[in-house]
N, C-alpha and C positions, 0 to 999 in steps of 0.2 A: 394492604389494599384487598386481598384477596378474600378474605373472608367478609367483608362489607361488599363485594362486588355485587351487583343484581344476580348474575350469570350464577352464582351460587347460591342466591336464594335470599343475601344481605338486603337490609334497609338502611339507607341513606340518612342519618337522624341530622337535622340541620341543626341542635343545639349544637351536640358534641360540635359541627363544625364549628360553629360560633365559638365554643370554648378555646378551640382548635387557634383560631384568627385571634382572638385573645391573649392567649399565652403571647403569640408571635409580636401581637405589639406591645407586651410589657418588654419581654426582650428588647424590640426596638427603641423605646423611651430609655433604656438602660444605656445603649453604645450610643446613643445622642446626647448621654450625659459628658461622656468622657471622650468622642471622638472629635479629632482633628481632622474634618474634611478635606482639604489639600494636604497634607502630609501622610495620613494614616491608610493602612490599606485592613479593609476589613473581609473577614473568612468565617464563614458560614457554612455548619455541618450537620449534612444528614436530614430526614424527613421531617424531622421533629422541624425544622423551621423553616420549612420551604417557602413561606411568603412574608418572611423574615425580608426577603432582596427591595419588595415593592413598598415597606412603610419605610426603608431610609434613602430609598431611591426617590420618593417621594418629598424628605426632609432635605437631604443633598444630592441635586442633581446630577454631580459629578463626582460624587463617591466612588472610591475604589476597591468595587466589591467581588469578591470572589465565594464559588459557592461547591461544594463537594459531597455528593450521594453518596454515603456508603453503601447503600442499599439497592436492589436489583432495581432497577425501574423495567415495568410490565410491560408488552407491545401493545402497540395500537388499538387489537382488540378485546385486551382486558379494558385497557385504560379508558376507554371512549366509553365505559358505561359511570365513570364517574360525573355526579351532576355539576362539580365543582371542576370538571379537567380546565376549562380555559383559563380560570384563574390562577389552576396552579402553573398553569406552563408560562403566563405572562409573569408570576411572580417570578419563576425562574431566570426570563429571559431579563429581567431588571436586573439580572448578573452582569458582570461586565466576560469571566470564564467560570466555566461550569465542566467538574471535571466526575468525572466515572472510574470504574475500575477496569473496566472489560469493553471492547467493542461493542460487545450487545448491546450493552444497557445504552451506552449510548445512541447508536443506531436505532433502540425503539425509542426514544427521548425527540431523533431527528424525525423518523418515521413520524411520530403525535403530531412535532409541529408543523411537518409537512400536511397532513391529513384535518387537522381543526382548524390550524391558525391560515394555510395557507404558503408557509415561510420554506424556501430553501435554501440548503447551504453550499457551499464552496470547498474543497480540499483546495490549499494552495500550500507548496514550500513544508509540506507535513504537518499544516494547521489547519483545522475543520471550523469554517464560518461561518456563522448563522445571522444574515443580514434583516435589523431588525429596526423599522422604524429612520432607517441614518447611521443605526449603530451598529456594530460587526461584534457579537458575543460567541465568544471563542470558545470552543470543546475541548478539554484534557483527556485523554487514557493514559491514565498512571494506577496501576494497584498501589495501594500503601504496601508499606515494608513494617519490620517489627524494632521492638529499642534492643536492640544485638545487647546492650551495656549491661543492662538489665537483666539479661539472661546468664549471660555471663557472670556476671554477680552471684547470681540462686548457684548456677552450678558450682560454683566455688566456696559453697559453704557446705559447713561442717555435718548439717543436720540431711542436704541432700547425700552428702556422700556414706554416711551412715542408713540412710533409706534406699540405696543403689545397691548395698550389700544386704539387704533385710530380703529384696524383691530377688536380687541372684538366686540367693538361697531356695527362696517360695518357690522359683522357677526352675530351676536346674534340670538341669535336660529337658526341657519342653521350648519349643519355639514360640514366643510372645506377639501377637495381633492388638496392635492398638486403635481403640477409638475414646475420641475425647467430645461431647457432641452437650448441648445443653437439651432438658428436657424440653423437647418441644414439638408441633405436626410436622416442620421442615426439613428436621435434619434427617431424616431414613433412619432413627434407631431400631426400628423394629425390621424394616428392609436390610439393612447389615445382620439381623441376628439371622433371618432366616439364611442368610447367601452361607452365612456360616455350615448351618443345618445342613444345609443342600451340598459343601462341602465335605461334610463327615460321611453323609450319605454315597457319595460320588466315589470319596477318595476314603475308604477304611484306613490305611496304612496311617493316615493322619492323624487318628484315634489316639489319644494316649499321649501325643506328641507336639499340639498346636494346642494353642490357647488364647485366647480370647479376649480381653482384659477390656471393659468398657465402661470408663467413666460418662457418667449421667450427672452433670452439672445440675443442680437445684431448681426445679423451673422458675421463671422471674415473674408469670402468672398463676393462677387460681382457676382457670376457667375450664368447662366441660371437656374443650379437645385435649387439655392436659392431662386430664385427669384419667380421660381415656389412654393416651398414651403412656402412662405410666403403669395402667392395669395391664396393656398389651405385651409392655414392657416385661415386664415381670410374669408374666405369663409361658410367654417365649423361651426366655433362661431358663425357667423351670424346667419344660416342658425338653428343651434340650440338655440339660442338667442330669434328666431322670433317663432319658434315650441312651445317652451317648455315655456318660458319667461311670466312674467307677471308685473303689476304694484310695484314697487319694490324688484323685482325675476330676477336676468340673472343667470343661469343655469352654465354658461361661464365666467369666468372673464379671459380676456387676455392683459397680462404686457410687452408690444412687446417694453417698452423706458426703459435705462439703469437705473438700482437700486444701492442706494447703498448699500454697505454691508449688514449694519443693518439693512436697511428694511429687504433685503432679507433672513436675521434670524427671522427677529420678523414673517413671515408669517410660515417658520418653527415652532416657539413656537406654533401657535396657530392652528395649521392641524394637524388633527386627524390620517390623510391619508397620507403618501409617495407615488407618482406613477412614475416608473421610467420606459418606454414600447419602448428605444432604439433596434433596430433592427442588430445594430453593434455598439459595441462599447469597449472602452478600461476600464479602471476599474470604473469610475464613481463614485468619492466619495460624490456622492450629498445625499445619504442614511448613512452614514455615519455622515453627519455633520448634519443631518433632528436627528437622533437618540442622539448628544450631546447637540441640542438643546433645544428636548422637555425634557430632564431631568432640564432644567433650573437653575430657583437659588430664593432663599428667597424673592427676592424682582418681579421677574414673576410672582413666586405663588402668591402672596401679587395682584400681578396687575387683576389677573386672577381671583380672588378667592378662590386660591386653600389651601388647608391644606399639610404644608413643610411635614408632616409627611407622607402626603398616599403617596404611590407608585404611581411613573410615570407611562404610561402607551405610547403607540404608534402603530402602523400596516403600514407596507410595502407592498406596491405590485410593485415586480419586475421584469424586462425580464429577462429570461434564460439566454440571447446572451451579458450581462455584465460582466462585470471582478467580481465584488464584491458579483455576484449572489452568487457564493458557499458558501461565508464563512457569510451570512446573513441567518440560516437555520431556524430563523422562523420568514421567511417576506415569504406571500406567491407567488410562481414563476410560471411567466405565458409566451407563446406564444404570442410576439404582436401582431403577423400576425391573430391570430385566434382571433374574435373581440367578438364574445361571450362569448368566454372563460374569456378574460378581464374582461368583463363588468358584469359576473359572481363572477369573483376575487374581485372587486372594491365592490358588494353586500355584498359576506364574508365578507370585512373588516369593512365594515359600521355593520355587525349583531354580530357580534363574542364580549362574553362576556367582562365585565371589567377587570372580573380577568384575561382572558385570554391574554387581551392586554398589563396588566400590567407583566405577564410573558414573552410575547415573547420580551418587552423594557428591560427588567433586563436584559434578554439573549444574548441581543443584545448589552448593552449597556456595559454588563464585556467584551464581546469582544473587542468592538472598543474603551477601555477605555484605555483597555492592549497591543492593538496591535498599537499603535499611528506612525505615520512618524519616531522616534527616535526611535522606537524598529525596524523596518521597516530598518533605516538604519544601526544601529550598527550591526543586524542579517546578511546583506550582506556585511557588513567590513568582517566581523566574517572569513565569509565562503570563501571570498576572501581572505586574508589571509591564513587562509588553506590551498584553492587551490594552491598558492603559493610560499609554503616552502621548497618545492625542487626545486626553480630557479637555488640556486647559486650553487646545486651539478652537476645536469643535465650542458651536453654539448650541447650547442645549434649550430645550423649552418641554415642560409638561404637560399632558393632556391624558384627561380620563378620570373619571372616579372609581373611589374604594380599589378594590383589587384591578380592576382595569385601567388603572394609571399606568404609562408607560412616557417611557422620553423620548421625542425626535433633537434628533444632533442633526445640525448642517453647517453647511461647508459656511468658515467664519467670514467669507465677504457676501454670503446672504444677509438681508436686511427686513428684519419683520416691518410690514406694513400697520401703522393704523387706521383705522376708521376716519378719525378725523385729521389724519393727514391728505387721505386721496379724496375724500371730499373738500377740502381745503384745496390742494392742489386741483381739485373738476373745473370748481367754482373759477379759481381764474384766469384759466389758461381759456384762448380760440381757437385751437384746434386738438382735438387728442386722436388720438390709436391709441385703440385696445384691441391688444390678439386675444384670444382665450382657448384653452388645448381641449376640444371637446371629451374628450375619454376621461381629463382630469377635471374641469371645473363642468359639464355639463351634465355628464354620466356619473353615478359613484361607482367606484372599485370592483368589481367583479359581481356588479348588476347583470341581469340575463338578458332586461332588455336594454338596447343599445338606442333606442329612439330618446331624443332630450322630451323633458316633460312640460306639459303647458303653461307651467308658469314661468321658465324658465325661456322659453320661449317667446312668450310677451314683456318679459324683460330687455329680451336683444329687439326687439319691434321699439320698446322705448326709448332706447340708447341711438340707432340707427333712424330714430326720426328727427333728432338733432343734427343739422347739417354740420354743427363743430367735428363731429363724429365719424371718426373710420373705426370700424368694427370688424373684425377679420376672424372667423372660425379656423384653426390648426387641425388638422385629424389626418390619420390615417387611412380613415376610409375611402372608398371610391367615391367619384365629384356625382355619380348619377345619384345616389344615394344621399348625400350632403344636400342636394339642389332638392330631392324630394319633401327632405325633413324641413329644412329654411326656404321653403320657396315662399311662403306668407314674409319672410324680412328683404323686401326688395335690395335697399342699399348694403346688405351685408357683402362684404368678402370673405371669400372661402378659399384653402389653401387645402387641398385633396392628396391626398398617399403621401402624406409628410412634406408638402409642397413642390411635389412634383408637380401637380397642375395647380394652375393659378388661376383665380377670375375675382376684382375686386369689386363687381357690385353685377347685379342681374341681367344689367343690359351692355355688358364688356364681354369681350372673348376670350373663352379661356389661352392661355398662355403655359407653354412646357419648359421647364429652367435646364433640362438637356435633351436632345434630339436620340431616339434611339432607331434605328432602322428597320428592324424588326423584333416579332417575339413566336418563334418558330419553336424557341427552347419550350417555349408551356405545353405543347403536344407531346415531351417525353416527360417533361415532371409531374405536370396536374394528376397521368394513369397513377405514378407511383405514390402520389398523393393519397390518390382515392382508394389506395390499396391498407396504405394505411387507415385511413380512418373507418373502412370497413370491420377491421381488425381491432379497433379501440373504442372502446363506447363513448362517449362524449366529446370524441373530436370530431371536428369543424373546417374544410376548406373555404377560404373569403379570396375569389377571383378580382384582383383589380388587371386594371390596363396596364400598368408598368410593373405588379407584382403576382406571384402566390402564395398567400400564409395558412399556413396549417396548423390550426389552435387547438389547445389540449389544455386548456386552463378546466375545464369541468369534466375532463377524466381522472380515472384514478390516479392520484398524485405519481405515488412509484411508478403505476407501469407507464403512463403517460408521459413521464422523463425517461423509462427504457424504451421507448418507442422513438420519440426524440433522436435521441441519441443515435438511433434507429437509422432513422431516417434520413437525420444528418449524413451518416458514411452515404448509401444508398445513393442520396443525390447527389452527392460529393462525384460520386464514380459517374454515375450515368451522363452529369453536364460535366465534364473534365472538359471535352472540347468546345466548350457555349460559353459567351461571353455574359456570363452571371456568376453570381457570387452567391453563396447560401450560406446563410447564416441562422443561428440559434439566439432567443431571446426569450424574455418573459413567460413560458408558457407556450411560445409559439417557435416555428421553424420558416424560416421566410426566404425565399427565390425570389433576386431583383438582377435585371442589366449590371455589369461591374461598376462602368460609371455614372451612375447616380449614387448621389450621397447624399439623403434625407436632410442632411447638417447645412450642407453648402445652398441646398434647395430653400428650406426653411429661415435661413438668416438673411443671403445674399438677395435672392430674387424677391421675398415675400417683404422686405425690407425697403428695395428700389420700389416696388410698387406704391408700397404706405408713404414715401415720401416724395414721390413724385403728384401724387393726387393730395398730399397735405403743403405742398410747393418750401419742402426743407431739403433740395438735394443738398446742396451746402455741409447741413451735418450728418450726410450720408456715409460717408468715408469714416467717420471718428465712429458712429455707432455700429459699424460694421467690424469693427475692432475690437 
């Protein structure tokens, strides 16, 4: 993404994307050849098909899909300059879990769809949910592991352990520095050559003694920044080759023609040194497979000299900016960018004891012993699975085109309405209620303005001028407010601050469903209210008569939940001894009396009212139930 980014100067070419959506639904006509939608669970890797989730989420609703980045995902403000980001984040979230290698990556993944879509998640029980739609799309952080079997295999052949005694040889008395890195702008090959530099220069005694060995894997492109990379490349070696170099000494060894395998283990066995100084990159299990290397086997040690019995030993220096950095906690982690720091690091691991080496290789080595590709993968069956166990209860239904197709799940004794059911149903009945939740059917969704609109408006004017008709407005809001906007719909009823106060037509009185004594508490919360929203830009105090809410839905998503959060303690302590409760919701933070309870107000009272004026007390009792 980086290099198409605007911020560096990219264009956006909308074929390639088309190309892009293309490939992904040939793929998708492919596993809709051969899937078994309730049996089969499908898994989806890497960028290459990131909206791969939305064309068979599309085909089957309830598919059981799992999806896995191996690749960094960017923060929020790289990403937001892509013209395509909402697409791909809804493709994604047509996941059922969606797994990373690193916290970061995931954290800016949450970060995006906090910041575009508006979506936040939940930690619960050590699972991170992202509530989407009805549907709860679950986070993995699992780095891959390697195929242990596989390596083991090379090591145990004939041609590595005849090339472990070729490299002895070449090496014999000098200490070996390895890096294994493909050509390319990410991985710091030319930042590692310099730290080297900056080494011989710092440390002379090293001269003569340390060496450098760096395979340059074949670049997989053709394009300008490679090309340059390869000239800087090779410039570098040179240039420290000719400095530092002597009659049988290059400082430098660089392996720029393809390897085979085995070689490229047998230079593993015999490097003291791992340096892996990527600048971006995705989990890089070249540390990984360096570390089940140097543990060997009977017949390396045999080649090498070594005694089966003493402990292995090994030292890692790695970039920060890899996937595998975390869970390696004692390789030591460096800045590539900072070239002294490196080449400081690169000294550490050349001085630091034996014993010291041989513990941080055990450390490392129970790790990546136990955490192989096959724990790696059975771990995200696991969890997919999981996430997936209430497909077949949940009601699903799709809505959206092309890449904005997404699913609502609801709870399976919801009942979708028809059209020509409730007008069927209008037609014959003589008396109806209808409630309607103003925020949700009068307003839409994180509209700025909160007033219903006039068409909407002379719709309740029509309905309420049927006497069959009770008409009742639900809102949160204050009754002054309510009574402003509907005062043209005389016979309407309105049910204010979640039906705390009741009035079911213009010329009744309003009615309170609990009696509160006082609200003395608002002269110590409202100041700390107003404290915050001085301090956050886009929040909002909304004073009612029985509440105070403080809305943060149009500030900055993060800090606007750190503030929350905030705030929460803050009036937690300040009302300890006030008979109110604070609580967190939606975007908002809200101070009400303890006993009022929006639910009991809303059902109970706004309920006796509709059926005392529709003369159904009778089945009062059952639909209160």
């Amino acid at each position: 993404m980086l290099p198409l980014s605007p911020d560096l100067g990219g264009r956006f070419d909308r074929s390639l994307w088309q190309a892009y959506v293309s490939v992904n639904k040939i793929f998708a006509d492919k596993v809709m050849e051969v899937i078994s939608p309730d049996d089969d669970f499908v898994w989806v890797h890497d960028y290459h098909l990131m909206v791969l989730p939305t064309f068979l989420r599309k085909r089957f609703n309830r598919v059981k899909l799992g999806f896995f980045l191996h690749s960094p995902f960017p923060s929020s403000e790289i990403y937001r300059t892509l013209p395509v980001r909402d697409e791909l984040l809804r493709a994604l979230l047509n996941s059922d879990l969606i797994g990373f290698h690193t916290f970061d990556y995931a954290r800016h993944f949450l970060s995006c769809c906090g910041r575009m879509l508006g979506l936040s998640y939940q930690s619960k029980r050590g699972y991170i949910g992202l509530e989407y739609y009805g549907r709860t799309v679950s986070i993995k952080i699992l780095p891959v592991g390697i195929h242990i079997g596989q390596l083991q295999s090379v090591l145990n052949l004939a041609g590595t352990e005849s090339k472990v005694a070729e490299l002895r040889d070449q090496f014999r008395g000098r200490t070996v520095l390895l890096g294994v890195d493909d050509m390319d702008i990410f991985k710091g090959i030319s930042l590692k050559l310099l730290a080297m530099e900056q080494l011989l220069i710092q440390h002379p005694d090293k001269r003569g003694k340390v060496v450098l060995v760096q395979i340059a894997n074949p670049a997989r492109g053709r394009g300008k920044d490679v090309q340059e990379v390869q000239s800087e490349t090779t410039a570098t070696v040179s240039r420290i080759n000719e400095t530092f170099g002597r009659q049988g000494y290059k400082p430098v060894v660089l392996i720029d023609t393809p390897l085979q395998f085995y070689e490229r283990i047998a230079y593993y066995v015999i490097a003291e040194c791992c340096l892996v100084t990527a600048v971006r990159d995705g989990m890089n299990l070249i540390p990984y497979e360096y570390i089940i290397c140097r543990q060997g086997n009977e017949k390396l040690d045999a080649t090498l000299g070594l005694n089966t019995l003493t402990p292995k030993k090994s030292m890692l220096v790695v970039s920060e900016f890899v996937g595998c950095s975390p869970s390696l906690s004692g390789a030591i982690r460096v800045n590539p960018w900072n070239i002294d720091s490196v080449a400081e690091a690169m000294d550490s691991a050349l001085i630091v004891s034996e014993a010291e080496k041989q513990l941080r290789h055990e450390k490392h080595y129970r790790y990546v012993s136990t955490h192989d590709v096959a724990y790696w993968a059975r771990s995200f069956l696991q969890d997919l699975e999981r996430a997936c166990r209430d497909h077949l209860r949940r009601r699903c239904w799709g809505i959206g085109f092309g890449l904005g197709f997404r699913v609502i799940a609801l709870d399976p004794n919801f009942r979708k309405l028809s059209v020509d059911h409730i007008v069927s149903a209008y037609k014959r009945t003589k008396s109806r209620a209808i409630l309607l939740d103003y925020d949700g059917a009068m307003v839409l969704p994180g509209s700025i303005s909160n007033t219903a609109n006039t068409e909407a408006v002379g719709t309740l004017k029509s309905l309420c001028r049927d006497p069959k008709n009770v008409v009742f407005i639900v809102s949160g809001k204050d009754r002054k407010t309510l009574v402003e906007w509907f005062s043209s719909c005389e016979r309407i009823g309105i049910a204010a601050e979640h039906g705390y106060f009741l009035r079911p037509n213009h010329e009744a009185d309003w009615e309170t469903c609990v009696s509160v004594p006082d609200f003395d508490w608002k002269q110590i919360a409202e100041p700390v209210m107003q404290l915050y929203t001085e301090t956050t830009d886009g929040s909002t105090i909304e004073t009612k008569e029985s509440a105070l809410v403080w809305n943060y839905q149009f500030a900055d998503p993060d800090f606007g939940s750190c503030q929350a959060k905030e705030l929460l303690d803050h009036l937690e302590s300040v009302l300890t001894n006030e008979p109110v409760s604070v609580k967190s919701g939606q975007h908002i933070v809200e101070v009400k009396p303890q006993n009022i309870s929006s639910q009991q107000c809303d059902r109970r009272e706004c309920f006796q009212i509709l059926f005392s004026v529709l003369g159904m007390t009778g089945q009062m009792r059952t639909c209160l139930r």
